[in-house]
C-alpha positions in Angstrom: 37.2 -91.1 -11.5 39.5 -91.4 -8.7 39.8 -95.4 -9.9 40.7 -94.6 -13.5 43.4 -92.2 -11.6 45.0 -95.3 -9.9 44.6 -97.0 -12.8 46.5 -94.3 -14.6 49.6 -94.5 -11.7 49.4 -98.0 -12.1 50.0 -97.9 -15.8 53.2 -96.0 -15.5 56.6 -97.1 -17.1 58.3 -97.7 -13.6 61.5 -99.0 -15.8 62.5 -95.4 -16.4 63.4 -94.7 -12.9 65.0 -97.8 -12.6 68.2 -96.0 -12.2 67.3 -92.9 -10.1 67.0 -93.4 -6.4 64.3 -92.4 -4.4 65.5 -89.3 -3.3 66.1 -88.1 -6.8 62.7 -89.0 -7.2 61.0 -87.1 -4.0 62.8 -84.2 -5.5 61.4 -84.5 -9.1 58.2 -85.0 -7.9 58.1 -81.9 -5.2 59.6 -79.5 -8.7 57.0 -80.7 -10.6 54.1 -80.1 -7.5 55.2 -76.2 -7.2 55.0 -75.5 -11.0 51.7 -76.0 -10.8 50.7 -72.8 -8.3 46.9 -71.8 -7.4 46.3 -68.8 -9.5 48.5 -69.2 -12.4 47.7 -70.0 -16.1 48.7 -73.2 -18.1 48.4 -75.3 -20.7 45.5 -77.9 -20.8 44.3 -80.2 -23.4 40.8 -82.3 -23.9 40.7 -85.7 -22.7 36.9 -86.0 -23.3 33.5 -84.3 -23.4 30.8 -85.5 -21.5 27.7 -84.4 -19.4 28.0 -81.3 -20.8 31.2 -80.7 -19.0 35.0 -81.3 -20.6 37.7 -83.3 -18.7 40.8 -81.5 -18.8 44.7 -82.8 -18.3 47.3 -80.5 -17.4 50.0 -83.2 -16.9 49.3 -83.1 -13.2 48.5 -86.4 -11.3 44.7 -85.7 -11.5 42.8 -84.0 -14.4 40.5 -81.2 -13.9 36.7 -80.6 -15.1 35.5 -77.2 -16.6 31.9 -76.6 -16.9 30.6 -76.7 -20.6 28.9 -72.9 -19.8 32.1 -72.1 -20.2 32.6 -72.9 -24.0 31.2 -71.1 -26.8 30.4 -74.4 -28.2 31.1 -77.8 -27.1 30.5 -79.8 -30.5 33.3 -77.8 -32.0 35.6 -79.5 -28.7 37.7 -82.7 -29.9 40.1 -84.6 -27.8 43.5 -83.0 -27.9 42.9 -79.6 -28.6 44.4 -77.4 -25.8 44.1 -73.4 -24.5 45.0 -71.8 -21.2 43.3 -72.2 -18.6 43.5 -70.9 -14.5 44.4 -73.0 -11.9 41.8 -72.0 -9.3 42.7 -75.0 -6.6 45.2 -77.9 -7.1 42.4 -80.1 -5.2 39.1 -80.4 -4.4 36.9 -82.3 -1.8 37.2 -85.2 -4.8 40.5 -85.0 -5.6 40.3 -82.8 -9.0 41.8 -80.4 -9.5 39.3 -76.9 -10.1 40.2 -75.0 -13.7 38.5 -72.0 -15.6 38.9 -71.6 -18.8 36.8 -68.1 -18.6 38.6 -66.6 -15.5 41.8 -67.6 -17.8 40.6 -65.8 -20.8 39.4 -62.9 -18.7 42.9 -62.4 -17.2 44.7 -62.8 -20.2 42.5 -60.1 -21.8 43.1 -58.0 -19.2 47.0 -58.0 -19.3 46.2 -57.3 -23.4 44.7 -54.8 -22.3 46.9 -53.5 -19.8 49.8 -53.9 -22.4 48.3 -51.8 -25.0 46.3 -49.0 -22.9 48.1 -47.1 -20.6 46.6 -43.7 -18.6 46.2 -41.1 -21.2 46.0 -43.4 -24.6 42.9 -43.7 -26.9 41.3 -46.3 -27.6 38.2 -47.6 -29.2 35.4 -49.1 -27.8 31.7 -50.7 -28.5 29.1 -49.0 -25.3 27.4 -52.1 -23.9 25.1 -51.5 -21.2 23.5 -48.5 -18.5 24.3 -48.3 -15.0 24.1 -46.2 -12.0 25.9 -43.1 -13.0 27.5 -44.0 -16.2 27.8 -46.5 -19.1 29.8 -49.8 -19.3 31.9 -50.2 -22.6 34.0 -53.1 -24.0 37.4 -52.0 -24.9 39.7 -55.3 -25.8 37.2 -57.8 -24.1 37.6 -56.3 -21.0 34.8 -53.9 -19.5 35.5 -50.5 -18.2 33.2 -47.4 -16.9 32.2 -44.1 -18.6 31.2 -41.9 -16.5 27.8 -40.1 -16.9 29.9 -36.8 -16.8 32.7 -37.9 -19.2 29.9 -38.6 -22.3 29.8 -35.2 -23.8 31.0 -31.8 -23.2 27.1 -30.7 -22.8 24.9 -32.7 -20.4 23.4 -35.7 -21.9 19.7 -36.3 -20.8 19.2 -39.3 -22.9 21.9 -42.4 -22.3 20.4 -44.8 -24.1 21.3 -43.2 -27.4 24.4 -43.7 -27.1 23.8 -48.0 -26.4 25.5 -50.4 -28.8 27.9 -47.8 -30.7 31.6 -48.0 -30.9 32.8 -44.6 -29.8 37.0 -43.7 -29.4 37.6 -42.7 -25.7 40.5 -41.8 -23.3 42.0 -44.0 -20.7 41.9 -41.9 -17.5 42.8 -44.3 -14.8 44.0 -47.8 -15.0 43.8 -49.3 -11.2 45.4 -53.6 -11.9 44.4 -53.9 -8.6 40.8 -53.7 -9.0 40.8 -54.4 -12.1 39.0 -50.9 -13.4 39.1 -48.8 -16.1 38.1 -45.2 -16.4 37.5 -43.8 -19.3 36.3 -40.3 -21.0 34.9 -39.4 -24.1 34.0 -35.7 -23.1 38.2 -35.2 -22.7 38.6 -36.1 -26.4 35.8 -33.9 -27.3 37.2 -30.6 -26.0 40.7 -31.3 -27.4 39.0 -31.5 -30.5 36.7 -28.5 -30.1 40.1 -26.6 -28.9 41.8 -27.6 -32.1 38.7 -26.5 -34.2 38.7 -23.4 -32.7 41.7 -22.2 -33.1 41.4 -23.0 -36.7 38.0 -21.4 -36.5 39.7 -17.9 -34.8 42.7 -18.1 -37.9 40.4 -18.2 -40.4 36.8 -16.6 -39.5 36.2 -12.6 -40.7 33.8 -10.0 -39.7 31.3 -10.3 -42.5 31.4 -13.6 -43.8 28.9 -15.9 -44.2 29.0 -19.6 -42.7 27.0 -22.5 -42.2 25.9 -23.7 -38.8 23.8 -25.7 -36.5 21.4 -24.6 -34.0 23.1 -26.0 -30.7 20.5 -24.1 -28.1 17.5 -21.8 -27.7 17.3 -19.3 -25.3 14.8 -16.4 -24.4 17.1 -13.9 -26.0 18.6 -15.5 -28.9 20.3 -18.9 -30.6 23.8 -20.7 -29.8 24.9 -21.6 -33.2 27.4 -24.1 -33.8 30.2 -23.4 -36.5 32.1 -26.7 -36.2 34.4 -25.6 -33.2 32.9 -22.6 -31.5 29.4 -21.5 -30.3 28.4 -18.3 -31.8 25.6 -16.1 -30.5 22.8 -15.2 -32.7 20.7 -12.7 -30.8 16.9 -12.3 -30.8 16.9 -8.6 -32.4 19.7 -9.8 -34.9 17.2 -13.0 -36.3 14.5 -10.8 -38.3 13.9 -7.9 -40.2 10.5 -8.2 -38.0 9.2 -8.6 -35.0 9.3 -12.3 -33.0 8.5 -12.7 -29.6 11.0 -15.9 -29.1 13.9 -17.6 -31.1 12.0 -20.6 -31.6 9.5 -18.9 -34.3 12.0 -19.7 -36.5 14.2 -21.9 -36.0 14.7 -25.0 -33.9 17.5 -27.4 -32.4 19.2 -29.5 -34.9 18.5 -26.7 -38.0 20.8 -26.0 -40.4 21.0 -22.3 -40.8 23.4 -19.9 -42.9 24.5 -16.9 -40.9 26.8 -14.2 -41.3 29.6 -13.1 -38.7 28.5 -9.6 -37.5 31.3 -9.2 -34.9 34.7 -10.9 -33.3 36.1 -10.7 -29.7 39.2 -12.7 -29.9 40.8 -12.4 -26.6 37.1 -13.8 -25.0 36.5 -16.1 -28.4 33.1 -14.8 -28.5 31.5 -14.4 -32.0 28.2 -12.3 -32.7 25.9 -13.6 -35.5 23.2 -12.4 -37.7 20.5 -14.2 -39.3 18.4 -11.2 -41.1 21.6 -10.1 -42.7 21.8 -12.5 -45.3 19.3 -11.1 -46.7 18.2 -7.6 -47.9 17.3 -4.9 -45.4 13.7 -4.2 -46.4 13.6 -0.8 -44.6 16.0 0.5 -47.1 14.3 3.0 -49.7 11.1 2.7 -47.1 10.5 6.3 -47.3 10.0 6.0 -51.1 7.9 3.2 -50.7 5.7 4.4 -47.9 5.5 8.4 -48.1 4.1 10.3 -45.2 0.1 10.9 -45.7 -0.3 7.0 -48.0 -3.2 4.9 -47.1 -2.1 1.3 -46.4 -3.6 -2.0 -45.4 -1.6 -4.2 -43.1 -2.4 -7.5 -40.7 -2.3 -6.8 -36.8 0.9 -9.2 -35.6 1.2 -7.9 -32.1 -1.0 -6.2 -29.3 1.1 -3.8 -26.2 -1.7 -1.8 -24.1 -0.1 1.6 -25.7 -0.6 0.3 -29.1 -1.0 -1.9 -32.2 2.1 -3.4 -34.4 0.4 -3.5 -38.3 2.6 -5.9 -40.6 3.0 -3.9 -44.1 5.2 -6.1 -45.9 7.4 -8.9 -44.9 9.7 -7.4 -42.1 8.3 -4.3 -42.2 5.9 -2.9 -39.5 4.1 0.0 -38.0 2.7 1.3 -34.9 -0.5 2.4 -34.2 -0.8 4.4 -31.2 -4.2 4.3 -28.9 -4.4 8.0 -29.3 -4.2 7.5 -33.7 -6.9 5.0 -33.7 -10.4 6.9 -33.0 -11.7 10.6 -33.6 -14.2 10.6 -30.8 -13.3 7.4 -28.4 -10.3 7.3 -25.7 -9.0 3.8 -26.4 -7.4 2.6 -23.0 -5.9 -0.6 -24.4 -5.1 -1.4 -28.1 -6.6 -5.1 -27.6 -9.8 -2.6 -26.6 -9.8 -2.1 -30.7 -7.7 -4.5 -32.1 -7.2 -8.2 -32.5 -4.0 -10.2 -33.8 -4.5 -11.3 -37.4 -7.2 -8.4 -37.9 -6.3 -6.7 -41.1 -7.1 -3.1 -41.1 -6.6 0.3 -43.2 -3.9 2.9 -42.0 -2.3 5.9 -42.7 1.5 7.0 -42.6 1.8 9.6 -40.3 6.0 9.7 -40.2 8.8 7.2 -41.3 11.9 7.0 -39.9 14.6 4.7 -41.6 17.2 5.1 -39.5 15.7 4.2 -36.3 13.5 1.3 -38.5 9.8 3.2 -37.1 6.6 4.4 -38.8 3.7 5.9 -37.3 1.0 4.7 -38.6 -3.2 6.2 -37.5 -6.1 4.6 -38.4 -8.5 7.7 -37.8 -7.1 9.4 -40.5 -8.4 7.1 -42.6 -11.7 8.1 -41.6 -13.8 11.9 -41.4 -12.9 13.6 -38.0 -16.8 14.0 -37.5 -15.5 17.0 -34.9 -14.2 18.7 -38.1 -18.4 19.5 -39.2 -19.3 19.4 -35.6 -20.0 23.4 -35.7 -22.1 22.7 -38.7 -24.7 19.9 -36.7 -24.8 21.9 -33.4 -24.4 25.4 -33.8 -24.2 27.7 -30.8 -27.7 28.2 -29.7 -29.6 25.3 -30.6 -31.5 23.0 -28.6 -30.0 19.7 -28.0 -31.8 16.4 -26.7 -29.3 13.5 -25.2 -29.1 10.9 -22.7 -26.3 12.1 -19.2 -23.1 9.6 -19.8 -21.4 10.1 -17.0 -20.0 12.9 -13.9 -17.2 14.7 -13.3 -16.9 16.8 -10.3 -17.1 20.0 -12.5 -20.1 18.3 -14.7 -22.1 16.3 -16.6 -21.2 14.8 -20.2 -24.5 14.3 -22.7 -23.8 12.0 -25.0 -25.3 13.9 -28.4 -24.0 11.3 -30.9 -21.9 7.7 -31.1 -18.4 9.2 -30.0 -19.5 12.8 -29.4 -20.0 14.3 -25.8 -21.1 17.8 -24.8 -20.4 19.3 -21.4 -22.4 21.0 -19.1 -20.7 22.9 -16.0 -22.2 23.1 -12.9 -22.5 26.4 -13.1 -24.8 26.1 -16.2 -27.2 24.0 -14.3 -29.2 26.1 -12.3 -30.4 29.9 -12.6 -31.4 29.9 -8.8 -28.8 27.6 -6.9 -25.3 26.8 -6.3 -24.8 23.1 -7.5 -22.0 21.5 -6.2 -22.0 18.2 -7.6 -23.7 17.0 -11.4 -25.9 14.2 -9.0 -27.3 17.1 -7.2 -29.4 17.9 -10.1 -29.0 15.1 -12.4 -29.2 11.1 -12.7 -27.0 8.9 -15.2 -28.8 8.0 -18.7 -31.4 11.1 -17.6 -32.4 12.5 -21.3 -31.9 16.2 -20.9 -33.0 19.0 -23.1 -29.9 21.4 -23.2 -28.4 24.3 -25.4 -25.2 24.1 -27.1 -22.9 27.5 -25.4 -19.8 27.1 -27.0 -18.3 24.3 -29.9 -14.1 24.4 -29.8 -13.5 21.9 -32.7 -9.5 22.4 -32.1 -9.9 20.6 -28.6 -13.0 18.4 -29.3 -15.6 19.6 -26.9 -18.8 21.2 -27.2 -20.3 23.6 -23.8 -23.7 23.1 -23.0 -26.2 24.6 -20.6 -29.2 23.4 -19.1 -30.5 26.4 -17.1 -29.9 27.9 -20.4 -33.1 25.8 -21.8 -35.5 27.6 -19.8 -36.4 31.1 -18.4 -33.9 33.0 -16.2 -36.8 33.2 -13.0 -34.7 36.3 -11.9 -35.6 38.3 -14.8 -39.1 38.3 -13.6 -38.3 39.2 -10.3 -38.8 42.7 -10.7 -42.2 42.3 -12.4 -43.3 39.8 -9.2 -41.8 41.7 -6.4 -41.3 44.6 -4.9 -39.4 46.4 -1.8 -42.0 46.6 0.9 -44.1 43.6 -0.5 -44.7 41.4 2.7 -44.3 37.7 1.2 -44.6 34.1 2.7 -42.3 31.1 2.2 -40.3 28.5 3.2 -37.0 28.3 5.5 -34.8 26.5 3.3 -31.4 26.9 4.6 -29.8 27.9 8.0 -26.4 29.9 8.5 -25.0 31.5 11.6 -25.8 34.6 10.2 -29.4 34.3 9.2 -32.1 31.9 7.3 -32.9 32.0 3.3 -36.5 31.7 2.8 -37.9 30.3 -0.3 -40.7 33.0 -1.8 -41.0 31.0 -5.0 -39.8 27.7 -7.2 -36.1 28.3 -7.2 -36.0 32.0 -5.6 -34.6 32.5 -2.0 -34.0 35.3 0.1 -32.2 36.0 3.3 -33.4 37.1 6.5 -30.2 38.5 8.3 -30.0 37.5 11.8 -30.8 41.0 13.1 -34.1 40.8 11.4 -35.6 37.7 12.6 -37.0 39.2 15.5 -37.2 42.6 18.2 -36.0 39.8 20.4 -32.1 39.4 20.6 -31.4 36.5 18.8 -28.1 34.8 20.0 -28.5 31.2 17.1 -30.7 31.2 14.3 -31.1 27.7 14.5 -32.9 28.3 17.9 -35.6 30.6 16.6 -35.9 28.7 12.2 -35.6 25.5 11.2 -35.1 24.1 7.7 -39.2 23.6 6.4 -40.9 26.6 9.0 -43.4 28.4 7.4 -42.6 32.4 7.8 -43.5 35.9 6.6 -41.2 38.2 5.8 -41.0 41.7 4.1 -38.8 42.4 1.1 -36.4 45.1 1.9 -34.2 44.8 -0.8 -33.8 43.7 -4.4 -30.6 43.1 -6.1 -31.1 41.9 -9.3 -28.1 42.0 -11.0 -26.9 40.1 -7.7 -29.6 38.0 -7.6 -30.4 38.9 -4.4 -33.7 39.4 -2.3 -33.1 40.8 1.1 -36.2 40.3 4.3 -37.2 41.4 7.2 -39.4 39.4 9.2 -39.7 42.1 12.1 -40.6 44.5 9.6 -44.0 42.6 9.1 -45.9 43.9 11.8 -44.5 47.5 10.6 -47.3 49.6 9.2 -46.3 50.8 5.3 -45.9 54.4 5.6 -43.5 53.3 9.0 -41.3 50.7 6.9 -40.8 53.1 3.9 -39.8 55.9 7.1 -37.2 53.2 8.4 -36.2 51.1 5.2 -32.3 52.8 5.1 -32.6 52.2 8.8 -33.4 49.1 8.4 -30.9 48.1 5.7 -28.3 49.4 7.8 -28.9 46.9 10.7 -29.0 43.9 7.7 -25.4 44.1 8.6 -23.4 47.0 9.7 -20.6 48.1 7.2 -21.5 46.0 4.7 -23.9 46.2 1.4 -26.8 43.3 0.6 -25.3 42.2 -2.4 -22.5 40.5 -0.2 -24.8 38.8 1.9 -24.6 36.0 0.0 -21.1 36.0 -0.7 -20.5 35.5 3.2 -23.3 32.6 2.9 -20.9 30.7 0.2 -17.8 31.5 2.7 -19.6 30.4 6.0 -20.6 26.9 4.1 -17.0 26.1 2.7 -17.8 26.9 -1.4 -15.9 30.2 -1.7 -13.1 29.9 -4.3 -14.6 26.9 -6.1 -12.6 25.2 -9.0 -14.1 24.2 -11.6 -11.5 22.3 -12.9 -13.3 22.3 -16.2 -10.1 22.8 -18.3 -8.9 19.6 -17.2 -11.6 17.6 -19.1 -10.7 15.3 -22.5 -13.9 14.1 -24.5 -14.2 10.8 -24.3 -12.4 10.8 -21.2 -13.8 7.8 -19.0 -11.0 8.0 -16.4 -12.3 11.5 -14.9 -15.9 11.2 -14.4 -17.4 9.8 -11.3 -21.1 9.1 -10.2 -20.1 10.0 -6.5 -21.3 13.1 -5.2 -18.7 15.2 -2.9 -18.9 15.1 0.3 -21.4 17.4 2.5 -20.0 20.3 4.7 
């Protein structure tokens, strides 16, 4: 190469400068040195193409080689055609002078670019590539940044749908220095939008209907797109019936026609309804569903106070856990009912206004307590199986749903019960007798004790004052002991009448189980009371009947038998005892317990 150069030199028409002296000649040749500056672009022409590289002269005393990479293609390259290309270096290590026709074309695009885009201009561009944070695009040949922020005026998830298509944008920055471009596409947008909406605001009225696009789905409702606003289309405002969310019926990207229920222009806040576009279907619903008509309906939604029974297509009604059985307390609806069950119902009330009917399903059915009197009559003997405790009682179970009571007062003829397990064990079968049937509050008063004989009425017959009798201690007070004389009859043995002895504690002298005599003193049957002497044992007869007042008087000074065993209840903490009976609901699970109360 550098031979042909000399070669070149040598070959020059010397005759020219025949006539200019050398110092002309230094000078023409240093002017022609400093036109050709590092950095600059000129004009080059093809010499030749070779080795996959093409020789380049620029009228300078060397040529200069570009690579052939940098050609779109080298057969369309003939000797003589020329471009601009940069002088990177006037020489290199072998004398050439380094071009670029790419670094030439790059800077020449950029100036275009420069000249036609300044900060604030739009201009259209084809998106090329992803990067960190944003996405390249090619505007004029020359490649500038979008943001990641600046796509959209929503945030985008997905980039890569937006590869490969030609988008307009806004020139935000311009730096020449780095050679950067900023641009936005999001700013465009909201001018746009802004525009839109303030067309939108002119032109939209309260009651017209418009079509839109679902934009977003929330928990309470839809953002609705109406081509330059968002509109909200709530939950409630979506369906004549019930949904639980939005996206039941619609989703993002729908097309939807909706109608503008209300306009806040000073926030630019529009309310919109879906179910309005169509008829309200509670309107006439009175006519159509009169109080008392039986209805079937599909269960479309479960709540632990109730079920939600579709009757036509945005119509539905409640059943409440107290409407749906005669004879069981339903705790939970989902107890009963299942979603998708169809069942029968009646309408109990219908309010329009307030879009509500009450609906029962036991009123489709026979209340079986309305021919309760009729099946167990006050009297009769009853057989059933013990369900369950209350404090107060015992529930027998005398049909599917139907419970009878008995108190603890009806459970005994000769003791105090205090608690139902005292006497009686769950799923027992008991033979009972019905006391009382209140159809108007479902329940039904049974007695056990009433089932058998009343031992007391024999007493008299058995017993009488003087008699000397032997039984059982079966219970201890301060004030004296009550013996058991026979199955279920007790008397008392006042503490003055244990023994001659001074007795200062009963519990020194009986125990619970001793074997004793004793001589009836007193009888009381309208108190059920037997009072005893055991002192008065050893007392010949015609002596005892001589001292009997006497010795009723010392029983307990002041005081007459037949409160004896008042003071027993008192002394063991049952005086005053509530029943509580008249809290008690048939059917009632929540009340009844299998634990026994406490001992005192």
């Amino acid at each position: 190469m550098e031979k042909r150069n000399k070669k070149r030199r040598m070959n020059f028409d010397m005759s020219q400068f025949s006539t200019i002296d050398s110092s002309e000649m230094e000078k023409m040749y240093n002017e022609t040195l400093h036109s050709f500056a590092e950095g600059s672009i000129i004009k080059g022409s093809v010499l030749e193409v070779r080795n996959n590289e093409v020789l380049i002269d620029i009228g300078y005393k060397s040529e200069g080689v570009i690579p052939g990479v940098e050609f779109d293609d080298l057969s369309q390259l003939k000797p003589g055609d020329t471009f601009d290309v940069l002088l990177v270096a006037i020489e290199d290590d072998n004398g050439m002078v380094v071009l670029s026709k790419e670094k030439a074309d790059l800077q020449l695009r950029w100036q275009r670019v420069v000249d036609i885009c300044k900060e604030g201009s739009v201009i259209e561009g084809l998106v090329k590539s992803r990067v960190r944070g944003g996405l390249i695009v090619e505007v004029a040949g020359v490649e500038a940044f979008l943001p990641g922020s600046q796509i959209d005026v929503s945030p985008v998830h997905n980039m890569d749908e937006f590869l490969n298509n030609t988008y307009e944008f806004r020139v935000i920055k311009i730096s020449a220095e780095r050679r950067n471009i900023i641009l936005s596409r999001r700013d465009l947008i909201e001018e746009r939008l802004k525009h839109k909406k303030k067309e939108l605001m002119a032109t939209i009225e309260k009651g017209q209907k418009r079509m839109g696009k679902v934009k977003n789905i929330t928990d309470f409702g839809v953002f609705v797109d109406l081509d330059g606003m968002d509109g909200l289309l709530h939950i409630t405002d979506m369906s004549w019936g019930r949904i639980k969310h939005p996206s039941e019926m619609v989703a993002v990207g729908d097309e939807v026609e909706v109608v503008i229920l209300e306009i806040d222009h000073d926030r630019e806040r529009v309310s919109l309804g879906l179910k309005q576009t169509s008829d309200n279907p509670w309107e006439g619903i009175e006519e159509r569903y009169p109080v008392g008509s039986r209805l079937r309906g599909k269960v479309t939604n479960l709540a632990p106070y109730g079920g939600f029974i579709e009757l036509e297509e945005g119509v539905e009604g409640l059943v409440h856990v107290s409407e749906m059985s005669w004879t069981k307390r339903i705790a939970r609806a989902s107890d009963l009912l299942a979603l998708g069950d169809e069942v029968d119902v009646a309408v109990l009330s219908v309010n329009a206004e307030s879009q509500k009917i009450a609906l029962g399903m036991r009123q489709t059915e026979d209340n079986p307590w309305d021919t309760v009197q009729s099946r167990y009559p006050v009297g009769s003997h009853i057989s059933g199986a013990v369900r369950n405790f209350t404090s107060y009682g015992a529930f027998i179970e005398l049909e599917d749903g139907i419970d009878g009571m008995i108190h603890v007062s009806d459970m005994s003829w000769t003791r105090k019960v205090n608690h139902p397990s005292e006497v009686l064990e769950k799923g027992q079968v008991v033979n009972a007798v019905v006391l009382e049937v209140d159809p108007s509050n479902n329940r039904i008063s049974l007695g056990l004790k009433q089932a058998s004989d009343d031992p007391w009425s024999k007493v008299t017959k058995t017993y009488e004052v003087g008699q000397i009798v032997t039984g059982k201690v079966s219970k201890v007070a301060s004030f004296g002991a009550f013996i058991e004389i026979a199955d279920g009859i007790d008397g008392l043995v006042h503490i003055s009448q244990i023994s001659d002895d001074h007795v200062e504690k009963v519990k020194d002298v009986l125990t619970v189980g001793k074997e004793v005599e004793a001589r009836i003193v007193k009888i009381d049957e309208a108190g059920r009371r037997i009072g005893l002497s055991m002192k008065a044992v050893a007392m010949p007869d015609e002596e005892f009947q001589r001292q009997k007042e006497e010795i009723l008087e010392g029983l307990k000074p002041g005081e007459e038998m037949v409160n004896l065993g008042g003071a027993f209840d008192e002394a063991l903490g049952l005086g005053n005892f509530d029943t509580g009976a008249e809290e008690w609901h048939p059917g009632d699970d929540s009340e009844p317990t299998d634990e026994a109360p406490e001992e005192k």
